[in-house]
SEFIZA-3560 file (N, C-alpha, C; in Angstrom, 3 decimals):
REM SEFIZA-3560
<numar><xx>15.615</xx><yy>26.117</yy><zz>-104.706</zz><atom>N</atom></numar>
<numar><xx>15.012</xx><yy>25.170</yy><zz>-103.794</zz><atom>CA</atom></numar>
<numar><xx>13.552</xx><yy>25.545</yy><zz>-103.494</zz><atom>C</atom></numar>
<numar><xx>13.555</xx><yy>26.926</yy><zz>-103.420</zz><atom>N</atom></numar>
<numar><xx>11.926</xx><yy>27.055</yy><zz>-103.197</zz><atom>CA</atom></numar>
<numar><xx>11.021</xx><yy>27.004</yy><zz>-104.179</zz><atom>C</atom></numar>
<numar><xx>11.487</xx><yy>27.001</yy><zz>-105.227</zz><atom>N</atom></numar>
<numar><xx>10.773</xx><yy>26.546</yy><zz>-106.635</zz><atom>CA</atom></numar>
<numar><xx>10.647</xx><yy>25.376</yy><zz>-106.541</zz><atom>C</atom></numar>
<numar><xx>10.878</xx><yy>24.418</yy><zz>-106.230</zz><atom>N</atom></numar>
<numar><xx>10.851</xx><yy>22.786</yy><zz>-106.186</zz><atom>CA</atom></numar>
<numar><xx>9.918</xx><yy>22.446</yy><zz>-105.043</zz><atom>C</atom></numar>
<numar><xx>9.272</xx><yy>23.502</yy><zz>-104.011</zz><atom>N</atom></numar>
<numar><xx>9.242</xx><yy>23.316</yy><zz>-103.291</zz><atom>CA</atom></numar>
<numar><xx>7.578</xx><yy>24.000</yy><zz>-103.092</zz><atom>C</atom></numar>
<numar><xx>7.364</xx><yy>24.553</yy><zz>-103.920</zz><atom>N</atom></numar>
<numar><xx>6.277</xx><yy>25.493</yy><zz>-104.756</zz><atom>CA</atom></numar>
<numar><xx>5.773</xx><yy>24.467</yy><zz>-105.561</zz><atom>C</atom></numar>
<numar><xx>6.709</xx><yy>23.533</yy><zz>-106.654</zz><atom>N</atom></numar>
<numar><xx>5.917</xx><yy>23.032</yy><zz>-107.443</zz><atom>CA</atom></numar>
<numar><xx>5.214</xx><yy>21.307</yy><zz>-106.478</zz><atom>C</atom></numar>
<numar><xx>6.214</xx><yy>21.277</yy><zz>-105.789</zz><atom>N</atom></numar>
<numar><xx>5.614</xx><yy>19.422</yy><zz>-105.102</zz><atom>CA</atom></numar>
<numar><xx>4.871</xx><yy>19.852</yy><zz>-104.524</zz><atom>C</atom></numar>
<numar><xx>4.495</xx><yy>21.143</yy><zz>-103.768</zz><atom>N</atom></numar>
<numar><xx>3.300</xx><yy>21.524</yy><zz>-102.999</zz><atom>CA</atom></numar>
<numar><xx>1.873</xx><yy>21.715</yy><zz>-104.009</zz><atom>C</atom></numar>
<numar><xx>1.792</xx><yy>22.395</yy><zz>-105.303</zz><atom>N</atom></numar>
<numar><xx>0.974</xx><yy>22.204</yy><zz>-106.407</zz><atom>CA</atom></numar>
<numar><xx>0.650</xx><yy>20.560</yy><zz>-107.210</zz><atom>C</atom></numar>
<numar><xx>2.018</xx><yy>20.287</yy><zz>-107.143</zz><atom>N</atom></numar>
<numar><xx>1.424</xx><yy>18.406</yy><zz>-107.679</zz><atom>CA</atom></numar>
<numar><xx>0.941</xx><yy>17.947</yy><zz>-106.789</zz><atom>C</atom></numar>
<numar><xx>1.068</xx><yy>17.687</yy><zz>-105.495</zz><atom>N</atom></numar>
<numar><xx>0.570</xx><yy>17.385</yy><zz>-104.297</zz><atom>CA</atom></numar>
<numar><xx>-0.872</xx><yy>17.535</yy><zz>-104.378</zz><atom>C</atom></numar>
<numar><xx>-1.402</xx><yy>18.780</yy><zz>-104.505</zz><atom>N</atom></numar>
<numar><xx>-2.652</xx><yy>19.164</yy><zz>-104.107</zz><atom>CA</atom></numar>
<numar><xx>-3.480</xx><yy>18.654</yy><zz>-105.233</zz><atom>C</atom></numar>
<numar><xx>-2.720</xx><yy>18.299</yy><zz>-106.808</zz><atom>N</atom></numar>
<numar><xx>-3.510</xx><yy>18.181</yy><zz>-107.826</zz><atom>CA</atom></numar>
<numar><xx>-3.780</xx><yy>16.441</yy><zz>-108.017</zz><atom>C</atom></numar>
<numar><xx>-2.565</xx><yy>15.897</yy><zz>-107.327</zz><atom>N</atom></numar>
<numar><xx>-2.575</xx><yy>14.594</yy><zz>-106.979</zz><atom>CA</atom></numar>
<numar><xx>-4.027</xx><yy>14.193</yy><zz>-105.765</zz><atom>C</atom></numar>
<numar><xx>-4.004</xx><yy>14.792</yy><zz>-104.862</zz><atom>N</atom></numar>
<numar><xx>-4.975</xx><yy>14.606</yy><zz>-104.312</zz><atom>CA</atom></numar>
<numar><xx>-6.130</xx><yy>14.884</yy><zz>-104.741</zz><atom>C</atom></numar>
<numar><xx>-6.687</xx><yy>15.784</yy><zz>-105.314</zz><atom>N</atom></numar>
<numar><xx>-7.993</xx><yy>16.124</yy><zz>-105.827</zz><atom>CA</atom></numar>
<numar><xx>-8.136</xx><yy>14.974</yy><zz>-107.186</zz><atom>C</atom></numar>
<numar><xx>-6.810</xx><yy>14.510</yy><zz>-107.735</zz><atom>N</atom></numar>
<numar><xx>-7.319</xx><yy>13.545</yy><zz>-108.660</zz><atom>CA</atom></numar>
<numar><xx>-7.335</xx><yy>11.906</yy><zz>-108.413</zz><atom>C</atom></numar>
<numar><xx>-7.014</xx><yy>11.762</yy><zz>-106.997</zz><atom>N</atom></numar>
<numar><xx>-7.529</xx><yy>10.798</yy><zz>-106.690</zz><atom>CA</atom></numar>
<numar><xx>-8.835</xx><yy>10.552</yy><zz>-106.094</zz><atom>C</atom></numar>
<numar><xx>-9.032</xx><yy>11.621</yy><zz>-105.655</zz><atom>N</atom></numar>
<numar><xx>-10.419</xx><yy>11.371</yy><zz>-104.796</zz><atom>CA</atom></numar>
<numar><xx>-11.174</xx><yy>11.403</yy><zz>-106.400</zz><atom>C</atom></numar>
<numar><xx>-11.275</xx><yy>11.965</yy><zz>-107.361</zz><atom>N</atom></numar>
<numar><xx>-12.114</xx><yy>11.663</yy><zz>-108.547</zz><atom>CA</atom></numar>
<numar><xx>-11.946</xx><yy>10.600</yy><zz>-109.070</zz><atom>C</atom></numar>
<numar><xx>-10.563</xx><yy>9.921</yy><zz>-109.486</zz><atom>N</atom></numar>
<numar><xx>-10.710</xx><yy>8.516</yy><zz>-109.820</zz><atom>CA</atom></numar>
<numar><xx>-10.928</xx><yy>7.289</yy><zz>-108.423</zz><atom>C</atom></numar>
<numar><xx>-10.921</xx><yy>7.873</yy><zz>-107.455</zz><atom>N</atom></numar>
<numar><xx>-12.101</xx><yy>6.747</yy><zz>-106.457</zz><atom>CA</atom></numar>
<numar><xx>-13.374</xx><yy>6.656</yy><zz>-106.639</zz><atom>C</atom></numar>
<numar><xx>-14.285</xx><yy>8.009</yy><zz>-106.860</zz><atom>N</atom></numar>
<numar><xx>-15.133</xx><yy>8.130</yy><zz>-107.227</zz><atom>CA</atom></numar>
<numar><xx>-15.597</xx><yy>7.333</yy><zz>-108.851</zz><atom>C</atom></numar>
<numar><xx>-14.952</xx><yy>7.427</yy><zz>-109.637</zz><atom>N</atom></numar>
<numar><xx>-15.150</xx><yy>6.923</yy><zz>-111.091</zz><atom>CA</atom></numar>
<numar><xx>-14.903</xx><yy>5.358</yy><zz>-110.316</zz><atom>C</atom></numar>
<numar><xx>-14.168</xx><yy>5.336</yy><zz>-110.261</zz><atom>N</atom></numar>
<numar><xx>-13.644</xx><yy>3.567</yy><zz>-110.226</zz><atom>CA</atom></numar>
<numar><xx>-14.508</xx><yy>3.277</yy><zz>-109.284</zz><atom>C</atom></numar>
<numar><xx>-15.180</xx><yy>3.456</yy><zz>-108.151</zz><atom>N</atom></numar>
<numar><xx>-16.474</xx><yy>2.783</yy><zz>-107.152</zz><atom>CA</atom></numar>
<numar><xx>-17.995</xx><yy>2.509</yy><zz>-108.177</zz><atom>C</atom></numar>
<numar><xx>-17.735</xx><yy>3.564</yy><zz>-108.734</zz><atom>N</atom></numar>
<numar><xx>-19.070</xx><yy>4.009</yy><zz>-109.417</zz><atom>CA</atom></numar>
<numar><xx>-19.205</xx><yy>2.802</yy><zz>-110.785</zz><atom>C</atom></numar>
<numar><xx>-18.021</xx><yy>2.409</yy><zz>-111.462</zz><atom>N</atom></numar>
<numar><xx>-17.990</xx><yy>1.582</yy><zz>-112.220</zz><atom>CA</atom></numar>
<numar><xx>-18.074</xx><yy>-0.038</yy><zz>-111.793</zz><atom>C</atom></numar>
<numar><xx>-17.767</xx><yy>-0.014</yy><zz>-110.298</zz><atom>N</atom></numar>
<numar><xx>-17.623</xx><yy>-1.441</yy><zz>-109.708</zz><atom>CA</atom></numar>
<numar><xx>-19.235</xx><yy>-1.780</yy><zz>-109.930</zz><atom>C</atom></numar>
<numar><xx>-19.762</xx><yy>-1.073</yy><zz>-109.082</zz><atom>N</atom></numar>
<numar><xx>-20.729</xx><yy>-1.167</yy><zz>-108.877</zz><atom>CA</atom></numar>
<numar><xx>-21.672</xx><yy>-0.983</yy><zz>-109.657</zz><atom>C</atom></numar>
<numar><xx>-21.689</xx><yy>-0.383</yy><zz>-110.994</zz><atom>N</atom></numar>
<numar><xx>-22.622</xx><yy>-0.742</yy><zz>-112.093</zz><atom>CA</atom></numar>
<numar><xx>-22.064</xx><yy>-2.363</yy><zz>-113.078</zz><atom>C</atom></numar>
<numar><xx>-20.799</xx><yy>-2.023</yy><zz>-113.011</zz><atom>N</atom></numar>
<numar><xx>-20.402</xx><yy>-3.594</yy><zz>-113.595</zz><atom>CA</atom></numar>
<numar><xx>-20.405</xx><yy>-4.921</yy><zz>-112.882</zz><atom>C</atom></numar>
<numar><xx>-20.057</xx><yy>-4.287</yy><zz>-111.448</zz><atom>N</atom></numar>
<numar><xx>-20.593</xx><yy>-5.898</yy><zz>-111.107</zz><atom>CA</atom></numar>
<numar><xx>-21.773</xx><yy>-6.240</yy><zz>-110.386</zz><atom>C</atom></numar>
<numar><xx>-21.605</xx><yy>-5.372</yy><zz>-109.197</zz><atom>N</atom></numar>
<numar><xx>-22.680</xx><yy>-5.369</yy><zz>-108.346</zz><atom>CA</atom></numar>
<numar><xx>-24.495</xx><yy>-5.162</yy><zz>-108.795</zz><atom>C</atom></numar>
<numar><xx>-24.525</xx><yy>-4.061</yy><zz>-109.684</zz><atom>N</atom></numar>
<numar><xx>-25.939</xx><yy>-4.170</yy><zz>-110.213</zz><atom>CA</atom></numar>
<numar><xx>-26.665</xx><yy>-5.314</yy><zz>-110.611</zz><atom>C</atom></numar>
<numar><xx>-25.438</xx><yy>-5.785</yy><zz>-111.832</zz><atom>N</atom></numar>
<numar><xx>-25.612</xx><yy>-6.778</yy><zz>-112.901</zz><atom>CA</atom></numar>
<numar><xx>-25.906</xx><yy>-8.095</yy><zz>-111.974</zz><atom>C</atom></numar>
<numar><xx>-25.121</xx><yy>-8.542</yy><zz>-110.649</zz><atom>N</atom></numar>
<numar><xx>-25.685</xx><yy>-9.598</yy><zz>-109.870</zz><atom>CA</atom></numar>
<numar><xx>-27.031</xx><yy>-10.080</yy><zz>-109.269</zz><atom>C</atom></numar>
<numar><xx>-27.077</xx><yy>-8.607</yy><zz>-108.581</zz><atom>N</atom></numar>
<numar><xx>-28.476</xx><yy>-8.112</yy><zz>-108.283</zz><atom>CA</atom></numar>
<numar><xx>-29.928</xx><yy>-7.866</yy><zz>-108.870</zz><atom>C</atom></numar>
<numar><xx>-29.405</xx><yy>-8.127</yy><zz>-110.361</zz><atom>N</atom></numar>
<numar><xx>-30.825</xx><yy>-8.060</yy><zz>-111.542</zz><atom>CA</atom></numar>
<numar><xx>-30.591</xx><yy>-9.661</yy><zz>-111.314</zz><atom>C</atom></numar>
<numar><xx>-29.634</xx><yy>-10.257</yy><zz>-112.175</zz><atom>N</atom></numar>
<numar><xx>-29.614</xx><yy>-11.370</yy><zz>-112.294</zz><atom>CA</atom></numar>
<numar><xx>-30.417</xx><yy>-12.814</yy><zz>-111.213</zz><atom>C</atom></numar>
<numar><xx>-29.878</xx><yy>-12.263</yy><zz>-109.704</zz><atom>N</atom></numar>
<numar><xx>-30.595</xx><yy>-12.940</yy><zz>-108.813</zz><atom>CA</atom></numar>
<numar><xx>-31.993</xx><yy>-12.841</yy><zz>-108.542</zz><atom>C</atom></numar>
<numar><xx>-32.272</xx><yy>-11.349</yy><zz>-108.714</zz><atom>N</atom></numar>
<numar><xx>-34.047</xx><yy>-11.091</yy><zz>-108.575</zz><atom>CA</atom></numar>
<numar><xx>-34.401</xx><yy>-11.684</yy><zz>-110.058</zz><atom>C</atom></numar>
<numar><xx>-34.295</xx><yy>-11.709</yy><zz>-110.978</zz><atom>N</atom></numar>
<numar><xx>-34.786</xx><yy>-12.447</yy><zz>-111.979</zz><atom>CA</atom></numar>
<numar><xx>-34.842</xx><yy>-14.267</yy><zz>-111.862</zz><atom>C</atom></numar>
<numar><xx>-33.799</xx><yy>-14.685</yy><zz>-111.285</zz><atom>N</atom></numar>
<numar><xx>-33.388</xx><yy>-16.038</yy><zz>-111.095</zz><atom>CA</atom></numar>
<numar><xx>-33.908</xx><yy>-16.592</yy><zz>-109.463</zz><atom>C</atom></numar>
<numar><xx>-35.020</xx><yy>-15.574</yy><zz>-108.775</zz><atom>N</atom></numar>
<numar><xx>-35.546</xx><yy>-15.640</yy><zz>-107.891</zz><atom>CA</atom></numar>
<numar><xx>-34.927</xx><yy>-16.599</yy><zz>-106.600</zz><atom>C</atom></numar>
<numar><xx>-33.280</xx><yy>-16.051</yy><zz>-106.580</zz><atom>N</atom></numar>
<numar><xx>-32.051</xx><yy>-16.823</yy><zz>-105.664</zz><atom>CA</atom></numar>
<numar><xx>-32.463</xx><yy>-16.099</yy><zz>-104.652</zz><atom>C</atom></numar>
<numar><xx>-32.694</xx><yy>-16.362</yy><zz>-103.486</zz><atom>N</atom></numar>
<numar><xx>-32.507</xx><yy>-15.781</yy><zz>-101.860</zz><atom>CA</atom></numar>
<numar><xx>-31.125</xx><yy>-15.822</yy><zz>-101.328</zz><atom>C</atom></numar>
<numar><xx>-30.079</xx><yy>-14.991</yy><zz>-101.956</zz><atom>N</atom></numar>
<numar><xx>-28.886</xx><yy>-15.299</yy><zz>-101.485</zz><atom>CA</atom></numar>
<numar><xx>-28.591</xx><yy>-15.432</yy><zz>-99.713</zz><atom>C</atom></numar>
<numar><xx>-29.289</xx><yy>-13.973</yy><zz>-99.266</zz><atom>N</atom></numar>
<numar><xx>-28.827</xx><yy>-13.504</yy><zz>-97.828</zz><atom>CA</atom></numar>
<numar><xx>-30.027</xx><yy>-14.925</yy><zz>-96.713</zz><atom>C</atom></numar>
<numar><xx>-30.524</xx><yy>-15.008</yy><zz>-97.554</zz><atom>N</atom></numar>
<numar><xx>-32.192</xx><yy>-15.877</yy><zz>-96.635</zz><atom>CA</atom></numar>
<numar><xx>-32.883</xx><yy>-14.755</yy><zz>-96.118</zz><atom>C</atom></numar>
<numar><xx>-33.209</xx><yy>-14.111</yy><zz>-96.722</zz><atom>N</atom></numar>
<numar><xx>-34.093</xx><yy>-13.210</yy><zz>-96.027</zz><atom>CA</atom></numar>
<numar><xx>-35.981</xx><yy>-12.882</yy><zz>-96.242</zz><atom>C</atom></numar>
<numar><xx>-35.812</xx><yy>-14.033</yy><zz>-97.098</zz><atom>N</atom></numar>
<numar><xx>-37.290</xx><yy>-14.440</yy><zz>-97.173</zz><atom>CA</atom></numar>
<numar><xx>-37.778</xx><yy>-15.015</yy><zz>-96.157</zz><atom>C</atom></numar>
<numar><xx>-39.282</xx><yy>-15.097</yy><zz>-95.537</zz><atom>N</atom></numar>
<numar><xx>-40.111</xx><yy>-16.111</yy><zz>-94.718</zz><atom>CA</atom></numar>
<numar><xx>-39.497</xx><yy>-17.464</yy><zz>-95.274</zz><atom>C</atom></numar>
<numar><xx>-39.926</xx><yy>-18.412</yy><zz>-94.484</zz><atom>N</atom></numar>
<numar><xx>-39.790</xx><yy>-19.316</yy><zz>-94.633</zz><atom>CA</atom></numar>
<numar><xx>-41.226</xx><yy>-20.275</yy><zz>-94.240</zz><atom>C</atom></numar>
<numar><xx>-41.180</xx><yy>-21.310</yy><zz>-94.547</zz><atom>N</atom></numar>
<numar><xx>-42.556</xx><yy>-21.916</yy><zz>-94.276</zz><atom>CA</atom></numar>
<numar><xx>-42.944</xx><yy>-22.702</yy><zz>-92.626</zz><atom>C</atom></numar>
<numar><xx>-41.433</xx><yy>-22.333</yy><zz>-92.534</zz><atom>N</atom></numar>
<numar><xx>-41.168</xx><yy>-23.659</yy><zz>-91.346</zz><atom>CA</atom></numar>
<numar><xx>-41.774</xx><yy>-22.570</yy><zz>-90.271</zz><atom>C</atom></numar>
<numar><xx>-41.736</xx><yy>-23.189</yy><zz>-89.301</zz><atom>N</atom></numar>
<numar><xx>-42.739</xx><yy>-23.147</yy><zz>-87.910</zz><atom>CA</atom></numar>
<numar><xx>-41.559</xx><yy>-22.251</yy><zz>-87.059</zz><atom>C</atom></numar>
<numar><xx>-40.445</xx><yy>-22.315</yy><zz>-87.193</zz><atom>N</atom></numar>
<numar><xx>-39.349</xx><yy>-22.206</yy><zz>-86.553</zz><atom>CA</atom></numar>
<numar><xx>-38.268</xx><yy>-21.589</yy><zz>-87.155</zz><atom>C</atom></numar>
<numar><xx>-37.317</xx><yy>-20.397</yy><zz>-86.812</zz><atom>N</atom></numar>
<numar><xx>-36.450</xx><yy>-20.017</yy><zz>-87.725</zz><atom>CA</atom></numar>
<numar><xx>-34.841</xx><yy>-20.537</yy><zz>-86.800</zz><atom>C</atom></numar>
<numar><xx>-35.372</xx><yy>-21.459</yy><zz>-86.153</zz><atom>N</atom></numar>
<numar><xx>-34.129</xx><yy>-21.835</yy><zz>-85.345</zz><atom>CA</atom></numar>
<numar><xx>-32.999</xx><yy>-23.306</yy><zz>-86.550</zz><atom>C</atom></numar>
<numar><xx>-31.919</xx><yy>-22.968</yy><zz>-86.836</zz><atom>N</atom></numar>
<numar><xx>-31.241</xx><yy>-23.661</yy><zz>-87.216</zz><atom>CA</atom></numar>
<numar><xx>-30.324</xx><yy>-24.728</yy><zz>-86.321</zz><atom>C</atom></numar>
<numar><xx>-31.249</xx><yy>-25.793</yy><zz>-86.537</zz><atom>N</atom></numar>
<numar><xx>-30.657</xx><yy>-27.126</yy><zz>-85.924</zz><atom>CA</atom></numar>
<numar><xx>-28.872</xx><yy>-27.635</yy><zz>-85.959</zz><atom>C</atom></numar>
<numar><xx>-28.307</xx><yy>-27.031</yy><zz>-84.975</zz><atom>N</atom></numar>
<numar><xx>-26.775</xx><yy>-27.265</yy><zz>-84.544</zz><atom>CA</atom></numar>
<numar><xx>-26.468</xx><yy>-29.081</yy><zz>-84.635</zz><atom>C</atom></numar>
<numar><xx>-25.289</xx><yy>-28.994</yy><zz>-85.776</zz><atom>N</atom></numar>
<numar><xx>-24.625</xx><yy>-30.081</yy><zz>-86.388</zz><atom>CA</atom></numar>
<numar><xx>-24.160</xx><yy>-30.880</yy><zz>-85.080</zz><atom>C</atom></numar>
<numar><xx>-24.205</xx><yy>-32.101</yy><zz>-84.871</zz><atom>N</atom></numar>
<numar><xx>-23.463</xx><yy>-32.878</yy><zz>-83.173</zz><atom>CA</atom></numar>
<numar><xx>-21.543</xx><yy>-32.160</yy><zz>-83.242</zz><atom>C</atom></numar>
<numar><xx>-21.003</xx><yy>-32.035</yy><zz>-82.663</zz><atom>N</atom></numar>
<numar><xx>-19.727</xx><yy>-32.112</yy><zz>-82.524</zz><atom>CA</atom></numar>
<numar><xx>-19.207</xx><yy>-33.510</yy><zz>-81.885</zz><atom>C</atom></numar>
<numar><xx>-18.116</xx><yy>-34.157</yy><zz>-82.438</zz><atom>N</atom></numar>
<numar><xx>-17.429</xx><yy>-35.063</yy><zz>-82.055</zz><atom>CA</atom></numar>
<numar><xx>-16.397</xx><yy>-34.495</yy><zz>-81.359</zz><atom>C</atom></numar>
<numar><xx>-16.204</xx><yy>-34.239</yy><zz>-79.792</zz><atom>N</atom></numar>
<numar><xx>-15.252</xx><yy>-34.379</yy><zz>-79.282</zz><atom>CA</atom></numar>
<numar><xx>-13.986</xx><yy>-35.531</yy><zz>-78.961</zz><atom>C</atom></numar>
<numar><xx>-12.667</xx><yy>-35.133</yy><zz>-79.889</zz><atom>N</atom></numar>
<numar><xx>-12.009</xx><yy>-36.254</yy><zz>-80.030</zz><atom>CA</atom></numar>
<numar><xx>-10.860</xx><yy>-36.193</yy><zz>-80.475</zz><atom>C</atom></numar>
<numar><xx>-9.572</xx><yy>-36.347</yy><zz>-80.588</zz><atom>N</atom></numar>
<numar><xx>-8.212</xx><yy>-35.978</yy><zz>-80.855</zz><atom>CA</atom></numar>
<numar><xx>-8.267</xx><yy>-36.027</yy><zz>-82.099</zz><atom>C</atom></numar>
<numar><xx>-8.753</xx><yy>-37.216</yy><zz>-82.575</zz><atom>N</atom></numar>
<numar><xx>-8.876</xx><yy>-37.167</yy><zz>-84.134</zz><atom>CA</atom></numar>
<numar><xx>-9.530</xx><yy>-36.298</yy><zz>-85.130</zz><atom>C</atom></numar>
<numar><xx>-10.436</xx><yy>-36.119</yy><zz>-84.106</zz><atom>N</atom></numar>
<numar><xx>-11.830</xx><yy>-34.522</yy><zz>-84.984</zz><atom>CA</atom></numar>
<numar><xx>-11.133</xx><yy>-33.218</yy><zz>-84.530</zz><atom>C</atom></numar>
<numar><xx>-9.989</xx><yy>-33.359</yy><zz>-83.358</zz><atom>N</atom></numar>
<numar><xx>-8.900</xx><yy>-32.548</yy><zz>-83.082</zz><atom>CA</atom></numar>
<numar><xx>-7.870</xx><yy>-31.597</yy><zz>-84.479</zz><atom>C</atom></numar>
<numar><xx>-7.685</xx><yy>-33.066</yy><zz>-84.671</zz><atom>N</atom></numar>
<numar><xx>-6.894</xx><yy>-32.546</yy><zz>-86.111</zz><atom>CA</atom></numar>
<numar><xx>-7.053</xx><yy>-32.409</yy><zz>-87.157</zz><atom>C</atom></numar>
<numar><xx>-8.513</xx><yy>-32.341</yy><zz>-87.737</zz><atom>N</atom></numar>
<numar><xx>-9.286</xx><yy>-32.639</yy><zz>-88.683</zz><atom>CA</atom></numar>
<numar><xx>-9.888</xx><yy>-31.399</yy><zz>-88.535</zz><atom>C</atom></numar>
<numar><xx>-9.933</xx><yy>-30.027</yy><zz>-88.293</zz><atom>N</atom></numar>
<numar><xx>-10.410</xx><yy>-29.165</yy><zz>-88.471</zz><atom>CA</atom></numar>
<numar><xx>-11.157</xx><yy>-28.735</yy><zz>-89.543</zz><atom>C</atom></numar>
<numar><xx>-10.300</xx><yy>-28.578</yy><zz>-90.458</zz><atom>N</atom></numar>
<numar><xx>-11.165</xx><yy>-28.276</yy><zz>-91.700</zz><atom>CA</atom></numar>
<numar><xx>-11.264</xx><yy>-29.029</yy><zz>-92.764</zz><atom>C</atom></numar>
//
């Protein structure tokens, strides 16, 4: 029993140290495969995804849509 008990305490520890390396590999790959590749793509395709450019307007206030208060716009949520 204490041999069994010796070895799940050694897989244990080797299990853990090899996950924290394949988190590391697998983040590291997200993020050159997807995330980079978006990020060239948009600065090349000169997209302002977030809006974080100036803008020309006088005002950075965004003009609020009317709401219809009404049983019918009640149930019509989305």
């Amino acid at each position: 029993m204490r041999l069994w008990k010796t070895l799940k305490a050694g897989w244990m520890a080797f299990a853990l140290w090899l996950g924290k390396i394949n988190t590391n590999i697998l983040l590291t790959l997200v993020y050159f495969l997807a995330v980079g590749p978006t990020a060239l793509f948009s600065r090349l395709g000169r997209r302002d995804l977030l809006g974080l450019r100036p803008k020309e307007e006088e005002t950075y206030a965004v003009p609020l849509q009317r709401i219809t208060l009404t049983l019918e716009a009640a149930h019509k949520q989305f």
